[in-house]
Structures are given as structure tokens and as C-alpha cells.
C-alpha positions in Angstrom: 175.2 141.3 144.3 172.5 144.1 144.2 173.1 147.6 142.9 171.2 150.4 144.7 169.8 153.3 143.7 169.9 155.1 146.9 173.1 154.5 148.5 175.5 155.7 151.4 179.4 155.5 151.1 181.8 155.3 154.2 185.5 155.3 154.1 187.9 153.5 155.9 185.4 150.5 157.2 186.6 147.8 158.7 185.2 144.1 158.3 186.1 142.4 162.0 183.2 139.3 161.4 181.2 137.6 158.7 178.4 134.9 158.9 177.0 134.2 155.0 174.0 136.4 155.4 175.9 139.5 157.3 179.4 141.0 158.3 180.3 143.4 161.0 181.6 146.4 160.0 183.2 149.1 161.8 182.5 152.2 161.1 183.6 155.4 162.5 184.7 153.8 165.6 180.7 151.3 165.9 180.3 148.0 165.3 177.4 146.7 162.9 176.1 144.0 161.8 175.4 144.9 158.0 172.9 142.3 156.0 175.3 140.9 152.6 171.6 141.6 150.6 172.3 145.5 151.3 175.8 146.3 150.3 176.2 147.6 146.7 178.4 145.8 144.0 180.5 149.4 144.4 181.7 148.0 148.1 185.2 147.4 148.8 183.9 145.6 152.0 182.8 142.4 151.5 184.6 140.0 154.0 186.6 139.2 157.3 189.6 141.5 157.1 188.8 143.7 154.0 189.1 147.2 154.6 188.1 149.7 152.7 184.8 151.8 150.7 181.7 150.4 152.3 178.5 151.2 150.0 175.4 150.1 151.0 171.5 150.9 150.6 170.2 154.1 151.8 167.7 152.1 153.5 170.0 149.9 156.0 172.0 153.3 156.6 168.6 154.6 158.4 167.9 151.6 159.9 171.3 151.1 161.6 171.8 155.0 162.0 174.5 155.4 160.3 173.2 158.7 158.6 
């Protein structure tokens, strides 16, 4: 899986759904759908059910506005 150079961390995220390209994570309290191309090998989060350290790129951060 990729490693990022810019990239956001969120605690305490929540996998509720996966498909093989994305899984739905919620974070702070919002559900969304996050691409598996954009979270960083540093993720915790990876499928249905794991909870954890979410890391992904800065880029899908902006995009879903998560920062």
C-alpha cells in the first residue's frame, strides 16, 4: 500500500463498510467513503470492523473535508 508524504491522522475511526476499492469510515461522528489507494501503510484502518488510527493522504483529507 502507498506511503504519503503529506498525510492526515484521525483517532478513534471506525470502519462500518468496505467494497475492494473503498471503506467507509467514521470519523468524528461522519460517514465516508475513503478510496483504499489513499490510506497510508501507517493506518490502523483498513477493513470492516477495524477500529483504530486512520492515516491517509493530505489530498483525500481536502477533498472529503475532513481538515
Amino acid at each position: 500500500m502507498p506511503e504519503f508524504r503529506n498525510k492526515v491522522e484521525f483517532e478513534s475511526v471506525l470502519a462500518v463498510a468496505e467494497t475492494p476499492l473503498a471503506i467507509l469510515c467514521r470519523v468524528d461522528g461522519a460517514e465516508h467513503w475513503i478510496p483504499q489507494s489513499q490510506i497510508d501503510d501507517d493506518s490502523e484502518v483498513w477493513h470492516k470492523g477495524d477500529e483504530g488510527k486512520l492515516v491517509i493522504s493530505e489530498w483525500i483529507a481536502t477533498e472529503k473535508k475532513l481538515v
